[in-house]
N, C-alpha and C positions, 0 to 999 in steps of 0.2 A: 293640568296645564295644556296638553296636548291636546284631552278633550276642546278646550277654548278656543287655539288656534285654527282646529277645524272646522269649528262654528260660524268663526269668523272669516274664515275662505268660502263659505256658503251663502255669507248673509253679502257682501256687494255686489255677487252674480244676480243673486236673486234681485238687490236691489235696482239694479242697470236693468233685469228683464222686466222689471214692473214699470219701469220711467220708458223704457221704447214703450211698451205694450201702447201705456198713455198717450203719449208724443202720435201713435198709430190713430189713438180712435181720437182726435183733437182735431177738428173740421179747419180744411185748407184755407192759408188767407195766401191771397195772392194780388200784388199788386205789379203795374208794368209800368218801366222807364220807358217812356219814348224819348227817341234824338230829336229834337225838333227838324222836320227835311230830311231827315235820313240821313245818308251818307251826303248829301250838300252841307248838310249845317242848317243854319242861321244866317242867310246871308242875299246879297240882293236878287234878284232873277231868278228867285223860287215864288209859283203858287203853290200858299198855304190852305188856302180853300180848299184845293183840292188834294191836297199832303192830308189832308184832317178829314175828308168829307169819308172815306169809308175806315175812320177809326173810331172805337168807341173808347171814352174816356171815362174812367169809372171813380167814384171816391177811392182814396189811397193812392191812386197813380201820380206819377212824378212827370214833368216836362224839362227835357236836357239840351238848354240852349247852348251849343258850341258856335262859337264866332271870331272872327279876327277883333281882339281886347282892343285895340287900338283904335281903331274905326267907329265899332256900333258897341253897341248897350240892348239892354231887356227891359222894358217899362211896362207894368201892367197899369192900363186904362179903363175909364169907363165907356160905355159903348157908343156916345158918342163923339167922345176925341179919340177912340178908334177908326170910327166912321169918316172924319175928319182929316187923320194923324197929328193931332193936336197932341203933342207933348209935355206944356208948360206945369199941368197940375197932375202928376199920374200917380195913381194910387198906392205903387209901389214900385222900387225900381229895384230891382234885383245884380244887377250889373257890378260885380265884385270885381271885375280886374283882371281876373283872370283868363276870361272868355269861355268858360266852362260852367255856368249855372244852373242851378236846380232850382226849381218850380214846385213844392209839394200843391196838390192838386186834393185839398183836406177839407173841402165843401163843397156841396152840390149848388152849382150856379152856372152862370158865362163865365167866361175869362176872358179878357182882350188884352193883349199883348203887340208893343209897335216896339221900332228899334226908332228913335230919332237922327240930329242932325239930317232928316233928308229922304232916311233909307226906307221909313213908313213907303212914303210917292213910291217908288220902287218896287215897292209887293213887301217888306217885311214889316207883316203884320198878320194877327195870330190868333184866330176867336177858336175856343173850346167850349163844348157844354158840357159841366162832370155830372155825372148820374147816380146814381147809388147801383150797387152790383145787384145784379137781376138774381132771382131767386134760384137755387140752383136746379137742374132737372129735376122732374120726380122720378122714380124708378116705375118701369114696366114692370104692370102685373106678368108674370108668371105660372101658367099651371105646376103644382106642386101636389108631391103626396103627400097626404094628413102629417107625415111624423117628419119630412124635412124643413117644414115652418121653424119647428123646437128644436132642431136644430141650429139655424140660422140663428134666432134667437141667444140658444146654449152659448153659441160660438162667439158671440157680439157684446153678451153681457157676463154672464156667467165666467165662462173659463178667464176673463183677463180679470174678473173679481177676485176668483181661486188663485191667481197670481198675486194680488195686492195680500192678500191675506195672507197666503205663504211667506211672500217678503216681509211682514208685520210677526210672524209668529216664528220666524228666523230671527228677523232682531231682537225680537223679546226672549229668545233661548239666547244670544249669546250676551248678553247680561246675567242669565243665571249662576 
């Protein structure tokens, strides 16, 4: 019996060390909220041209229309009753009530975005293009001696291997 219980204080350490190990070698996703405006908001006597012109907007990113709820609204258009600010038929209008809207940004295209009643004339209005995320850097070659390669190597695949295994050959001992 006592043998068992320390089996079993062995086997979720290991377990928890082999789920980071993973969690570790599991390739970054990263996506970014933008505030539409920044600390302005959404709202009239902001250019968004140039609020957007040095951002890059990538698939997965989110747009966070904050605005006075009572006033304005978030309409996504197509690009020429963007062009326009034609409101009448808009593709989607996102404007929940609150004044706090989210935008998932979950295909690579334009986006156009006007606020009606008016405020389009004004400057609120909102063209994106989402991208798909660029490949990540490659890694600079490095001069290396022959035996720190297999190293690198040992370290990246092996040793977190020898961990899955341990965790596996720990659980199967505390069942016996």
């Amino acid at each position: 019996m006592e043998m068992r219980l320390t089996r079993r204080g062995i086997a979720l350490p290991a377990a928890m060390l082999t789920c980071a190990v993973l969690l570790v070698m599991l390739p970054e996703v990263t996506s970014t909220r933008f505030i539409v405006g920044s600390n302005m908001g959404w709202t009239s006597n902001v250019n968004y041209t140039v609020w957007a012109r040095d951002r890059h907007f990538y698939l997965g990113d989110w747009l966070f229309f904050v605005y006075d709820r009572n006033q304005m609204d978030v309409l996504e258009v197509n690009k020429t009753n963007y062009e326009t600010c034609n409101s009448d038929h808009p593709l989607h209008n996102y404007t929940t009530g609150a004044g706090r809207d989210v935008v998932p940004l979950n295909v690579t295209r334009h986006y156009y975005f006007i606020s009606s009643k008016g405020f389009c004339y004004g400057g609120m209005k909102l063209a994106v293009l989402v991208e798909d995320l660029p490949p990540p850097p490659s890694a600079s070659k490095i001069k290396e001696k022959s035996g720190s390669s297999r190293f690198t190597f040992r370290s990246q695949i092996i040793i977190p291997a020898l961990f899955a295994v341990a965790a596996v050959w720990d659980s199967f001992l505390l069942f016996l």
